[in-house]
PDB file of N, CA, C and O in Angstrom:
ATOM      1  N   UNK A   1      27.599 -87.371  82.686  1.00  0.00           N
ATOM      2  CA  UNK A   1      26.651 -87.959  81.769  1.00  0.00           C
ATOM      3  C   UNK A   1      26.416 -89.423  82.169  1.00  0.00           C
ATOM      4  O   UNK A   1      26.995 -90.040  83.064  1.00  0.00           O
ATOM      5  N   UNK A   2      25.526 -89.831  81.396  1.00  0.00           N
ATOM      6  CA  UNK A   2      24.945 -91.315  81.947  1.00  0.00           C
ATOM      7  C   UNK A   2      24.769 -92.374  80.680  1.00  0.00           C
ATOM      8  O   UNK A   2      24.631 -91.925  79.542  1.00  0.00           O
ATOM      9  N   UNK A   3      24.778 -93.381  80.859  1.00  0.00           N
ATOM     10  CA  UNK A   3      24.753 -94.865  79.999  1.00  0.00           C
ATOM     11  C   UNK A   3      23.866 -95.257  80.232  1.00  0.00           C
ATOM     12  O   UNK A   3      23.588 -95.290  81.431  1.00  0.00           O
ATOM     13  N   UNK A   4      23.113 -95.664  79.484  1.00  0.00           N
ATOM     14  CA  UNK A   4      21.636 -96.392  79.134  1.00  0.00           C
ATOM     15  C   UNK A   4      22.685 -97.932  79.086  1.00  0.00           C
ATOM     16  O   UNK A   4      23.560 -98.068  78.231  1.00  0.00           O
ATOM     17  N   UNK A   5      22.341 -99.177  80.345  1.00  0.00           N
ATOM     18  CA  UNK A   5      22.991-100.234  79.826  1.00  0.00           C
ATOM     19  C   UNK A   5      21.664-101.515  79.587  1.00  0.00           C
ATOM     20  O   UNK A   5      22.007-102.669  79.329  1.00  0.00           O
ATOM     21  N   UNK A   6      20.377-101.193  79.691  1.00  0.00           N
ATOM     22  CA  UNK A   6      19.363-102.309  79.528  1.00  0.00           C
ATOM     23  C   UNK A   6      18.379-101.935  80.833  1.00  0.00           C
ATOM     24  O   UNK A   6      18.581-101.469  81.955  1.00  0.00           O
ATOM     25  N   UNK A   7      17.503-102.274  80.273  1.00  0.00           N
ATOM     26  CA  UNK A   7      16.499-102.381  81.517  1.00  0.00           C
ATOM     27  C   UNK A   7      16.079-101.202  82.678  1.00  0.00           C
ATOM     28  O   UNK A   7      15.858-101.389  83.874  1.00  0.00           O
ATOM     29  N   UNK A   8      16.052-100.201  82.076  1.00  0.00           N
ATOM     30  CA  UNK A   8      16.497 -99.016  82.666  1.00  0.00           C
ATOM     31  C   UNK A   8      17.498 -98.544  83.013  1.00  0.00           C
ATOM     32  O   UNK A   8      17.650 -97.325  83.103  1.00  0.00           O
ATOM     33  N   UNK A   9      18.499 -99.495  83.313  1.00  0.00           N
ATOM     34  CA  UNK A   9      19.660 -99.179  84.575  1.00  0.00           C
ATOM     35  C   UNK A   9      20.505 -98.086  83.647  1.00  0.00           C
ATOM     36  O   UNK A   9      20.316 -97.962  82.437  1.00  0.00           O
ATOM     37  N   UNK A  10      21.246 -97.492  84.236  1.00  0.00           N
ATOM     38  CA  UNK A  10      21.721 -96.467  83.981  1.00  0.00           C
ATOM     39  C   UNK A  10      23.287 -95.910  85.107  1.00  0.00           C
ATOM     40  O   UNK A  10      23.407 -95.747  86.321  1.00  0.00           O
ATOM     41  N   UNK A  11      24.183 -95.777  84.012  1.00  0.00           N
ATOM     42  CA  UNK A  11      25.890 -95.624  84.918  1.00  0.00           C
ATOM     43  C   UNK A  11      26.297 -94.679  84.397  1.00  0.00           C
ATOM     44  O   UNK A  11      25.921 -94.246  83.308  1.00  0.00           O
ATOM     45  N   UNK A  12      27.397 -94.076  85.334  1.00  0.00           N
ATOM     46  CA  UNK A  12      27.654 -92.558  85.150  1.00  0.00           C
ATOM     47  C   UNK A  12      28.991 -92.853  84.287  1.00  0.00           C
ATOM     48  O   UNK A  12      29.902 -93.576  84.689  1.00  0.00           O
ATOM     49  N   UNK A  13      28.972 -92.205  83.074  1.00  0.00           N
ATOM     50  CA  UNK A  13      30.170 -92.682  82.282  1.00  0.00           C
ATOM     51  C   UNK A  13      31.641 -93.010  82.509  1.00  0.00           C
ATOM     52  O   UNK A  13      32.414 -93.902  82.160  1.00  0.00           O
ATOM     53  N   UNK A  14      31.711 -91.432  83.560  1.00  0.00           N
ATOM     54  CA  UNK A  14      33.011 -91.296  84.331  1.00  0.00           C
ATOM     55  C   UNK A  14      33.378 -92.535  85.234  1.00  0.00           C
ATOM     56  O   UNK A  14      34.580 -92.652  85.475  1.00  0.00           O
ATOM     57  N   UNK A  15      32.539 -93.464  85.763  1.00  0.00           N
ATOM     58  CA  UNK A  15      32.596 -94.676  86.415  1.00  0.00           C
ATOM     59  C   UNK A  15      33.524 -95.948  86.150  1.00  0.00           C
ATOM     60  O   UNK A  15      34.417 -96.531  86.765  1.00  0.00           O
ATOM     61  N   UNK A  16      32.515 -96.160  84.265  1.00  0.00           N
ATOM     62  CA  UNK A  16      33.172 -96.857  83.449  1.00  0.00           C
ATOM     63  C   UNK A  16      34.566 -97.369  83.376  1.00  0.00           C
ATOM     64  O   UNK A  16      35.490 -96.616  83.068  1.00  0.00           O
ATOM     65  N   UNK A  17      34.774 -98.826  83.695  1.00  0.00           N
ATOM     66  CA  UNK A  17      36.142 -99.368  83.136  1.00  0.00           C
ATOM     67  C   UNK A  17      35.832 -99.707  82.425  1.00  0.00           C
ATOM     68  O   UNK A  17      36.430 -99.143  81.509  1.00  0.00           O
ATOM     69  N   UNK A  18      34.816-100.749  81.837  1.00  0.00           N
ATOM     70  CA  UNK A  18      34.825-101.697  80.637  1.00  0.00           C
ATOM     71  C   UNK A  18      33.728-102.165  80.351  1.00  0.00           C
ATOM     72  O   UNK A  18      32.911-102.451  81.226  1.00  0.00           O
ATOM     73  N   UNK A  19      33.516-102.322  79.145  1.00  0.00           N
ATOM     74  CA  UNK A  19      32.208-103.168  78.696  1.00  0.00           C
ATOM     75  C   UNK A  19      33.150-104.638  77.972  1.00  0.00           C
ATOM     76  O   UNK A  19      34.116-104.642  77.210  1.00  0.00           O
ATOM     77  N   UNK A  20      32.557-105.516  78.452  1.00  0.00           N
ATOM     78  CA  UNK A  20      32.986-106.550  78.137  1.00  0.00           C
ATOM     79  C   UNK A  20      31.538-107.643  77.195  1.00  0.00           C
ATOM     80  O   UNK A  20      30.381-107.737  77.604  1.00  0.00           O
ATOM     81  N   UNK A  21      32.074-108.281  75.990  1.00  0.00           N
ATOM     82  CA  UNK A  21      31.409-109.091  75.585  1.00  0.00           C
ATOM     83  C   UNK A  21      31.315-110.595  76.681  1.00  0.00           C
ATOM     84  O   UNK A  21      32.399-111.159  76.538  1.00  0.00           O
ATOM     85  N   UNK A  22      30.626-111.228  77.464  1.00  0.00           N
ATOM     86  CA  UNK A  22      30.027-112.071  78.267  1.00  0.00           C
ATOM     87  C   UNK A  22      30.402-113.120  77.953  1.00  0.00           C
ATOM     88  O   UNK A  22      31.084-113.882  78.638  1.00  0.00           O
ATOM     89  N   UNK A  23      29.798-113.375  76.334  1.00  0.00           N
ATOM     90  CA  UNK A  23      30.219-114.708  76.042  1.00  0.00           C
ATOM     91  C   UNK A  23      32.039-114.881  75.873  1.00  0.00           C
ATOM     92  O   UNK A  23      32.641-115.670  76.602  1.00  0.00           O
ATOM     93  N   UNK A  24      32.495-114.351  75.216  1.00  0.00           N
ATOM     94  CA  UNK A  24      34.054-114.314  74.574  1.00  0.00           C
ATOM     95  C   UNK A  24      34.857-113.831  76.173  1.00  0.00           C
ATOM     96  O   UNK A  24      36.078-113.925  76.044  1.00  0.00           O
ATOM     97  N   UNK A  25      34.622-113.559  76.983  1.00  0.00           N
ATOM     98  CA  UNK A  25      34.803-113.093  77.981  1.00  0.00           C
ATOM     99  C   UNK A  25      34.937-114.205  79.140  1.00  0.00           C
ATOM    100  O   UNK A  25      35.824-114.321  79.987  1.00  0.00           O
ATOM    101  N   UNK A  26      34.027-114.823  78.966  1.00  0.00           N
ATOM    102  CA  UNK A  26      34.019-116.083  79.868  1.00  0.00           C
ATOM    103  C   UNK A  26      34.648-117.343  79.646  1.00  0.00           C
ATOM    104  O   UNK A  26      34.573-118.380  80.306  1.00  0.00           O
ATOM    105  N   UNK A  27      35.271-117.084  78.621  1.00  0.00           N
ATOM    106  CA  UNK A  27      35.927-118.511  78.196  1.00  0.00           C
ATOM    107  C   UNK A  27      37.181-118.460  79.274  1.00  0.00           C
ATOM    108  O   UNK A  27      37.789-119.507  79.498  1.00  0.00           O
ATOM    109  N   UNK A  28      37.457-117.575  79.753  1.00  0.00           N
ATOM    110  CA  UNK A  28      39.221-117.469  80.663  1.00  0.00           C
ATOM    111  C   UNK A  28      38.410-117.715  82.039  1.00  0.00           C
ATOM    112  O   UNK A  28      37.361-117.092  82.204  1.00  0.00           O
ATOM    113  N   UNK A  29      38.844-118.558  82.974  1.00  0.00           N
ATOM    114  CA  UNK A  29      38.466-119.192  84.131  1.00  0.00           C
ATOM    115  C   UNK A  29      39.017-118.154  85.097  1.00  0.00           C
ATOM    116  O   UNK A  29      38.739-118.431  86.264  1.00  0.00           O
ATOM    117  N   UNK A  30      39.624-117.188  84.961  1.00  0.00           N
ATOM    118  CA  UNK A  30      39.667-115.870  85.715  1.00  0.00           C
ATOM    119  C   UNK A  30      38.615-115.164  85.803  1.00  0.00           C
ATOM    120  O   UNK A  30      37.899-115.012  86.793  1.00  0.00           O
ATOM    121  N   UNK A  31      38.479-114.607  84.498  1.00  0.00           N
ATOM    122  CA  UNK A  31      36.791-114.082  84.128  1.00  0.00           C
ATOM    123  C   UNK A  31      35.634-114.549  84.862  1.00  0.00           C
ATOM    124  O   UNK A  31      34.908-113.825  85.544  1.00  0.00           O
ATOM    125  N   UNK A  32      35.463-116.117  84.644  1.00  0.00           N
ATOM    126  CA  UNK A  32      34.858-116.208  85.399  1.00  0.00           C
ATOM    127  C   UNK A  32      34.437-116.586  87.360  1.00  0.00           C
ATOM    128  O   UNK A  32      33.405-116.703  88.020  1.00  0.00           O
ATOM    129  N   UNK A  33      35.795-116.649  87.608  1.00  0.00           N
ATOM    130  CA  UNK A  33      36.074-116.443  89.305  1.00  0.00           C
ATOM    131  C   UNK A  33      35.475-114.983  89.215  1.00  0.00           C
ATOM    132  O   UNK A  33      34.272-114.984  89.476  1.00  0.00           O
ATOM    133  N   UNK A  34      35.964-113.803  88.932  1.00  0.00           N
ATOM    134  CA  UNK A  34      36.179-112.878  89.008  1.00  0.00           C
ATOM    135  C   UNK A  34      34.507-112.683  89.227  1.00  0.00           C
ATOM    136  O   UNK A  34      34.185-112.283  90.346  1.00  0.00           O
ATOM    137  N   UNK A  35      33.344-112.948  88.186  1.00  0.00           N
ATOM    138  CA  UNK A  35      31.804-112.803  88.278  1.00  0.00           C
ATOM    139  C   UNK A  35      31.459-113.434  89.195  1.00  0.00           C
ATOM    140  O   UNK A  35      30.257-113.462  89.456  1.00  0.00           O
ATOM    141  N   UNK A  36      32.113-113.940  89.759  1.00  0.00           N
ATOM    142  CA  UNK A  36      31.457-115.000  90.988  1.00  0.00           C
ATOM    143  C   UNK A  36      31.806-114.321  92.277  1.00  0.00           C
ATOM    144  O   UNK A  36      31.058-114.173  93.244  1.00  0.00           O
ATOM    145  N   UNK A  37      33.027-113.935  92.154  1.00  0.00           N
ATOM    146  CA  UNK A  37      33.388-113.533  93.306  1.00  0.00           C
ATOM    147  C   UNK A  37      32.683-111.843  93.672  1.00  0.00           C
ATOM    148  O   UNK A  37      32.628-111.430  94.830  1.00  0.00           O
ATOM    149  N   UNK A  38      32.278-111.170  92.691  1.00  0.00           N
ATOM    150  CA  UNK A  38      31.535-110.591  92.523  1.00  0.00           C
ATOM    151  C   UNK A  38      30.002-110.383  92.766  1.00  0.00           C
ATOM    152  O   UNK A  38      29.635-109.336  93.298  1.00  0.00           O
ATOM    153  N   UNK A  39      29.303-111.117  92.483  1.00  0.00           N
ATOM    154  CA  UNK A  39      28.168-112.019  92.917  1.00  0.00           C
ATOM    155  C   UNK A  39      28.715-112.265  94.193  1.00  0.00           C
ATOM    156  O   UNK A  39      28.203-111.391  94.894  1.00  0.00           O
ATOM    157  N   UNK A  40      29.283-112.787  94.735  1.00  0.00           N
ATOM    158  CA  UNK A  40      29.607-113.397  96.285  1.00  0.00           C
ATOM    159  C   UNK A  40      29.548-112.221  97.300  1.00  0.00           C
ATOM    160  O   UNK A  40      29.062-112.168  98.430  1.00  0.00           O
ATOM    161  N   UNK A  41      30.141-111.370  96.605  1.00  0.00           N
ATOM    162  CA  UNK A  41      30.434-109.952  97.262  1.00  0.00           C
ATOM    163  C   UNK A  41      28.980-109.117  97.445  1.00  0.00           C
ATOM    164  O   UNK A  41      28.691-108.491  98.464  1.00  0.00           O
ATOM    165  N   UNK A  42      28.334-109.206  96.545  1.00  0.00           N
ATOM    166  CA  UNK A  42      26.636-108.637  96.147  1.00  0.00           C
ATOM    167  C   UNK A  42      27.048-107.033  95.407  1.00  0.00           C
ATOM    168  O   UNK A  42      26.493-105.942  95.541  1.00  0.00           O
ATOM    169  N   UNK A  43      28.343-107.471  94.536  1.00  0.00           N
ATOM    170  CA  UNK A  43      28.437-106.332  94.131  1.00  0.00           C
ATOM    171  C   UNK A  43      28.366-106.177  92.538  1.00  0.00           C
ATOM    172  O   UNK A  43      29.033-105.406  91.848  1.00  0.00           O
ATOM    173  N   UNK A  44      27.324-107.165  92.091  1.00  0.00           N
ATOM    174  CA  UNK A  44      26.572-107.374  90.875  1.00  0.00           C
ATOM    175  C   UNK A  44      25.496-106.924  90.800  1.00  0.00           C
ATOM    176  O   UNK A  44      24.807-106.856  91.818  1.00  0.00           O
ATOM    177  N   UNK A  45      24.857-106.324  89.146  1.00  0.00           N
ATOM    178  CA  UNK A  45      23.236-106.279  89.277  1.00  0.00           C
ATOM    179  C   UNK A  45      22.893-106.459  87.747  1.00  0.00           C
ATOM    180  O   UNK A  45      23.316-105.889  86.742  1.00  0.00           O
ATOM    181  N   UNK A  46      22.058-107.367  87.924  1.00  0.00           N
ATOM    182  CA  UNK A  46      21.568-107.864  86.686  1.00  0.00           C
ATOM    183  C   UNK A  46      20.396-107.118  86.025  1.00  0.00           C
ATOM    184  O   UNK A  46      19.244-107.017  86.446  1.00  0.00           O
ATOM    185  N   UNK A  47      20.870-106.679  85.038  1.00  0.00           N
ATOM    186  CA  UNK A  47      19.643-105.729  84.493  1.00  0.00           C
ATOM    187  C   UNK A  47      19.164-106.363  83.641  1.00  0.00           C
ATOM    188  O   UNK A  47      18.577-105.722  82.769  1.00  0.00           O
ATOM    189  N   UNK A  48      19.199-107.758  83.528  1.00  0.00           N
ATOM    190  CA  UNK A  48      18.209-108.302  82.636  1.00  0.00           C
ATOM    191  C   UNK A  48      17.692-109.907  83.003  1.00  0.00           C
ATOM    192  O   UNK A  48      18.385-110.591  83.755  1.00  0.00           O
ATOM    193  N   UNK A  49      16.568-110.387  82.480  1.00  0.00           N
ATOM    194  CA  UNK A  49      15.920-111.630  82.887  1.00  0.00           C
ATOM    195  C   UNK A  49      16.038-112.413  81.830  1.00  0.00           C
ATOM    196  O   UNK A  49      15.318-113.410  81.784  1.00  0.00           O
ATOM    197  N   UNK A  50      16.829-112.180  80.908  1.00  0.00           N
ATOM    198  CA  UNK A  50      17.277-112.836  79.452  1.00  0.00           C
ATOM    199  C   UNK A  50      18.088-113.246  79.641  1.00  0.00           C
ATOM    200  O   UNK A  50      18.430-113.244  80.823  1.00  0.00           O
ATOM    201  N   UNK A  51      19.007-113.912  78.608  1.00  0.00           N
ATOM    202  CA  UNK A  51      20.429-114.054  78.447  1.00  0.00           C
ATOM    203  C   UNK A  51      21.348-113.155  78.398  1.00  0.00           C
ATOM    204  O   UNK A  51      21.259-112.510  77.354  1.00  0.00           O
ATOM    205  N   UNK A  52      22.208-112.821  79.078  1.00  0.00           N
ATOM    206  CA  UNK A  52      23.333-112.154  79.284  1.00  0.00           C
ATOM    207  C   UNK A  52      24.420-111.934  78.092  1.00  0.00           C
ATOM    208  O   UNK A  52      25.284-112.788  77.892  1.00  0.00           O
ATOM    209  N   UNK A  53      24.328-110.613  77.221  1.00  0.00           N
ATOM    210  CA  UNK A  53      25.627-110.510  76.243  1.00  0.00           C
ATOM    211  C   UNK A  53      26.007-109.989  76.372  1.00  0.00           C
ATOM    212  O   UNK A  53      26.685-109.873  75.351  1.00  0.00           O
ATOM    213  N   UNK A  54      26.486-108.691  77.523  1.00  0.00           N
ATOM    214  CA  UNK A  54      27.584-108.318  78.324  1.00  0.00           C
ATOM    215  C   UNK A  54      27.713-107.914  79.990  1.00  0.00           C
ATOM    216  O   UNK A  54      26.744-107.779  80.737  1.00  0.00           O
ATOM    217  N   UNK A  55      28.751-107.800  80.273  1.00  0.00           N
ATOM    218  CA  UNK A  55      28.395-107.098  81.269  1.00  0.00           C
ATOM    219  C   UNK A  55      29.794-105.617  81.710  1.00  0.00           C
ATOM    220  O   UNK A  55      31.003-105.747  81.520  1.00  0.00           O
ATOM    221  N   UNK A  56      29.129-104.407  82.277  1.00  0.00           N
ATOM    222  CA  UNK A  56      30.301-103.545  82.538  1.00  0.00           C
ATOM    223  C   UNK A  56      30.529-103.501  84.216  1.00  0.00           C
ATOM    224  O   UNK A  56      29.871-103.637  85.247  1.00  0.00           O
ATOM    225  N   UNK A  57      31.409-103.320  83.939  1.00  0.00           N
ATOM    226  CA  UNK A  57      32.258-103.188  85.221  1.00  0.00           C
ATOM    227  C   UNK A  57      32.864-101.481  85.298  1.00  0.00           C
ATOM    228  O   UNK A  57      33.497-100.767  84.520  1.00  0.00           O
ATOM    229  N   UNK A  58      32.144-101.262  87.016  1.00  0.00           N
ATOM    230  CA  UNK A  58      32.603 -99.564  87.172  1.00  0.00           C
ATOM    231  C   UNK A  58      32.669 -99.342  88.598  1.00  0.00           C
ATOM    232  O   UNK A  58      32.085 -99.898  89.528  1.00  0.00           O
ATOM    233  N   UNK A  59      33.559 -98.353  88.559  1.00  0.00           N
ATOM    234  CA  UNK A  59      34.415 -98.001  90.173  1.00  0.00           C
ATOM    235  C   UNK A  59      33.688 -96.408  90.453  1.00  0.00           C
ATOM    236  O   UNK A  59      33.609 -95.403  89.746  1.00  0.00           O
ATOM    237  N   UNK A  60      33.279 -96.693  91.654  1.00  0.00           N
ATOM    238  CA  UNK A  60      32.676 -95.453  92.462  1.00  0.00           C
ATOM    239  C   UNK A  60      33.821 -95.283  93.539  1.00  0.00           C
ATOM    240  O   UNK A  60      34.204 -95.964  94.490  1.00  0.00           O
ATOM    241  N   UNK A  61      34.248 -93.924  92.905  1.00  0.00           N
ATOM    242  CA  UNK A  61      35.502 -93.314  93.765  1.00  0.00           C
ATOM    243  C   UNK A  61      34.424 -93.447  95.361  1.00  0.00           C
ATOM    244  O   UNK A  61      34.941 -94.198  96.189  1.00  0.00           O
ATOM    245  N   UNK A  62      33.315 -92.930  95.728  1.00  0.00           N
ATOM    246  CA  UNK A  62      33.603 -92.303  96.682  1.00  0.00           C
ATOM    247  C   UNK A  62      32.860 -93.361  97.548  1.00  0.00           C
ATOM    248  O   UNK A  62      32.246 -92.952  98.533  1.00  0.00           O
ATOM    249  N   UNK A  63      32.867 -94.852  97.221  1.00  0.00           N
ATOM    250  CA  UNK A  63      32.951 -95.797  98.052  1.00  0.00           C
ATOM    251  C   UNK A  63      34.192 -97.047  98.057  1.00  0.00           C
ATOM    252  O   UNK A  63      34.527 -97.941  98.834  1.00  0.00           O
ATOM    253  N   UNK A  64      34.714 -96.463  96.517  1.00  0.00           N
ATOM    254  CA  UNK A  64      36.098 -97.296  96.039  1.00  0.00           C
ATOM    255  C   UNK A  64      35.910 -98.761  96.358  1.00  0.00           C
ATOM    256  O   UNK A  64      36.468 -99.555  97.115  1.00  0.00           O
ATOM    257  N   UNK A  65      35.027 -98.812  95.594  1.00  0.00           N
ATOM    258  CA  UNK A  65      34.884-100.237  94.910  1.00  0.00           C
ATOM    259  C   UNK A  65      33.770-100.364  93.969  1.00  0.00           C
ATOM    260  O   UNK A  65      32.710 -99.739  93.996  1.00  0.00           O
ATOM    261  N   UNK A  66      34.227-101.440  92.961  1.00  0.00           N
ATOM    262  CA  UNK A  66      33.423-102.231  91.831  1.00  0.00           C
ATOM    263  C   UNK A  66      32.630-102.156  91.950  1.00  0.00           C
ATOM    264  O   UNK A  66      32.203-101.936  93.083  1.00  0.00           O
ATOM    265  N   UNK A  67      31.648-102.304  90.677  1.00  0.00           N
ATOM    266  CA  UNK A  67      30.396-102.917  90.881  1.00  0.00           C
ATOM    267  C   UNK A  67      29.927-103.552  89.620  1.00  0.00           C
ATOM    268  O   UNK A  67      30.519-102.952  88.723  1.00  0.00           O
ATOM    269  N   UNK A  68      29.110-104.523  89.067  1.00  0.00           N
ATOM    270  CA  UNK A  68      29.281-105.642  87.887  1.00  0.00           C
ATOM    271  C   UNK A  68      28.035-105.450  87.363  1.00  0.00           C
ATOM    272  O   UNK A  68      27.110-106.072  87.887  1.00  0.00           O
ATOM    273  N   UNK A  69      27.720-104.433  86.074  1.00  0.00           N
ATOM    274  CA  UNK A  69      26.482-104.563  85.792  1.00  0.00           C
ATOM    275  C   UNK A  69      26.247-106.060  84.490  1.00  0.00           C
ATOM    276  O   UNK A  69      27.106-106.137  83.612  1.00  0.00           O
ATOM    277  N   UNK A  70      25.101-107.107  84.494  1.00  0.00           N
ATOM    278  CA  UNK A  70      25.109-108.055  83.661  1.00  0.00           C
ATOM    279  C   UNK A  70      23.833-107.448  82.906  1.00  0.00           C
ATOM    280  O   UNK A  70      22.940-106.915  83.565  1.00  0.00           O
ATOM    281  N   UNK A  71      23.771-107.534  81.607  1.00  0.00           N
ATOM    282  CA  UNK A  71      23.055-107.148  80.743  1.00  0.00           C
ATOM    283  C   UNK A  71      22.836-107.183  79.529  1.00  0.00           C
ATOM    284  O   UNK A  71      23.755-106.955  78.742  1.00  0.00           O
ATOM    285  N   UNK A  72      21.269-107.546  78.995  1.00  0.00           N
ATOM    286  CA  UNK A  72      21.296-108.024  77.471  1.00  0.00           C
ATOM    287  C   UNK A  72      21.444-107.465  76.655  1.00  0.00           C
ATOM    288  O   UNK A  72      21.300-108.060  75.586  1.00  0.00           O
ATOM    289  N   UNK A  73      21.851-105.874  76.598  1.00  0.00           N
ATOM    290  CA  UNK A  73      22.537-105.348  75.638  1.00  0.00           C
ATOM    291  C   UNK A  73      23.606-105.778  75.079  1.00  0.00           C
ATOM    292  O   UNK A  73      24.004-106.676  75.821  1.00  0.00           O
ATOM    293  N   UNK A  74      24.530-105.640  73.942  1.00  0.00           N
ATOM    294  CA  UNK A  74      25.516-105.726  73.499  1.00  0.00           C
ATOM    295  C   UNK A  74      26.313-105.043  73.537  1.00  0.00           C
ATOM    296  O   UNK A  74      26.043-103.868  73.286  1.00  0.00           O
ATOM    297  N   UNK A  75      27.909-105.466  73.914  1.00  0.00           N
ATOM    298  CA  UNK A  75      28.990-104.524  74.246  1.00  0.00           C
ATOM    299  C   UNK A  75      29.296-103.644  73.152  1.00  0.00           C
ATOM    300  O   UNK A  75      29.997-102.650  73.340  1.00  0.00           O
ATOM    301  N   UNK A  76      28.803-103.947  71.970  1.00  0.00           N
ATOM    302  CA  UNK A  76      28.695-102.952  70.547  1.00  0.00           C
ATOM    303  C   UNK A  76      27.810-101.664  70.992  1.00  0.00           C
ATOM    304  O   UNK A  76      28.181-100.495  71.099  1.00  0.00           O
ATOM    305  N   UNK A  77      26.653-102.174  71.197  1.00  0.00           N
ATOM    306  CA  UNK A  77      25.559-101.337  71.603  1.00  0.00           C
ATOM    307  C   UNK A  77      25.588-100.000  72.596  1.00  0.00           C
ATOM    308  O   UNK A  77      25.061 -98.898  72.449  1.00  0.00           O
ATOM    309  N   UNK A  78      26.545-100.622  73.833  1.00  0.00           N
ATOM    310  CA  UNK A  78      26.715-100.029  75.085  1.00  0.00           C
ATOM    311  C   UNK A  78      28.063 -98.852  74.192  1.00  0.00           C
ATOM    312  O   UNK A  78      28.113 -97.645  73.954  1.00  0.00           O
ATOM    313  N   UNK A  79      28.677 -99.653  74.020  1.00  0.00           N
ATOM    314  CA  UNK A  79      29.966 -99.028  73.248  1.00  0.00           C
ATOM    315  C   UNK A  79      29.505 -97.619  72.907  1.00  0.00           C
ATOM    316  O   UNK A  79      29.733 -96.633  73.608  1.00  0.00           O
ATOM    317  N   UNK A  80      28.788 -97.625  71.681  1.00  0.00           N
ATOM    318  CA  UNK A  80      27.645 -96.793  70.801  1.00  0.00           C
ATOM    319  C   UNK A  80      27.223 -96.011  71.658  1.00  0.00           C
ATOM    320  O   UNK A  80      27.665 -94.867  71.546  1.00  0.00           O
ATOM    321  N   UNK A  81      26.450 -96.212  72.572  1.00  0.00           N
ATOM    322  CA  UNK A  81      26.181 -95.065  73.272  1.00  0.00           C
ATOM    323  C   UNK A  81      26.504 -94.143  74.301  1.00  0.00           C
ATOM    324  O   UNK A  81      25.884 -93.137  74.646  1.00  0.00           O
ATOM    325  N   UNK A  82      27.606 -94.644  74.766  1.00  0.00           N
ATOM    326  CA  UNK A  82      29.256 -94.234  75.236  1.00  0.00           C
ATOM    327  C   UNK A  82      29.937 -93.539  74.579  1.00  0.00           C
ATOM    328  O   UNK A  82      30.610 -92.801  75.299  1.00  0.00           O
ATOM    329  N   UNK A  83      30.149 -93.363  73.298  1.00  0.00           N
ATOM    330  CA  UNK A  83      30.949 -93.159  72.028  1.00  0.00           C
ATOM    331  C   UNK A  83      31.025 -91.415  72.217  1.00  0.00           C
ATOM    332  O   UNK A  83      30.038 -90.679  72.202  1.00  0.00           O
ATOM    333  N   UNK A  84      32.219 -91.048  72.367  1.00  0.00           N
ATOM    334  CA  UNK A  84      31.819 -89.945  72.315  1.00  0.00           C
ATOM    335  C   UNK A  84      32.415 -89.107  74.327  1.00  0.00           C
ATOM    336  O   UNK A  84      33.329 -88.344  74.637  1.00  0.00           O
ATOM    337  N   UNK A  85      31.268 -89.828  75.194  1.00  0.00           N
ATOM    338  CA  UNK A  85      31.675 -89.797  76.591  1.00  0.00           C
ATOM    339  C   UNK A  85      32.941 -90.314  77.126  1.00  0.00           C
ATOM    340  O   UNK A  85      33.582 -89.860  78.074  1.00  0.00           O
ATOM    341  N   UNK A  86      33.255 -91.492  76.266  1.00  0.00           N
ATOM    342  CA  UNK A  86      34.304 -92.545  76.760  1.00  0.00           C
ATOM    343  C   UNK A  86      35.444 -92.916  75.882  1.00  0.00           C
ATOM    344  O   UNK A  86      35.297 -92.568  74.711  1.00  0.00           O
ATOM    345  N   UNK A  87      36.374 -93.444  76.127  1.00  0.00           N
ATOM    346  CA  UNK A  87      37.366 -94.098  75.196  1.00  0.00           C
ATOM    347  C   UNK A  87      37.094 -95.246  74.862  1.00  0.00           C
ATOM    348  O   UNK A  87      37.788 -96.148  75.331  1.00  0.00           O
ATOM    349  N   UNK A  88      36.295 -95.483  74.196  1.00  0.00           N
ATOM    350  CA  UNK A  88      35.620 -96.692  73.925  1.00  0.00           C
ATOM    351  C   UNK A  88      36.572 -97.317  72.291  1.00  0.00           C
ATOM    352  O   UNK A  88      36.244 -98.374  71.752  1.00  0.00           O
TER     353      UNK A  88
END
């Protein structure tokens, strides 16, 4: 099954590690190395041209590695429509 996370984009549930709230999220200076280094990597994608209120993070076994979706949905929102697919 699949996640509606903003802007069309769309992730396969089974993928899913985390939806994280952006703002409350970024206050730890790990957090934010971690989006950068991410971004550095080009293994981010921004599904939105707004302000950013979360972003999920998900592992594709069959290239085994991350990838950082940023997006103006809300980690409530994303949650919600996960609910059910995921251990949310």
């Amino acid at each position: 099954m699949y996640v509606h996370i903003g802007n069309g984009a769309m992730v396969k549930d089974s993928e899913i590690i985390g939806v994280f709230d952006i703002e409350r999220a970024t206050v730890s200076q790990d957090t934010r190395e971690y989006l950068r280094t991410a971004a550095a990597r080009k293994r981010d994608v921004s599904c939105t041209e707004e302000i950013p209120r979360s972003f999920v993070v998900t592992f594709d076994r069959e290239i085994l590695d991350e990838r950082v979706y940023v997006s103006r949905v809300s980690p409530r929102t994303i949650a919600g429509r996960a609910k059910g697919k995921l251990d949310v």
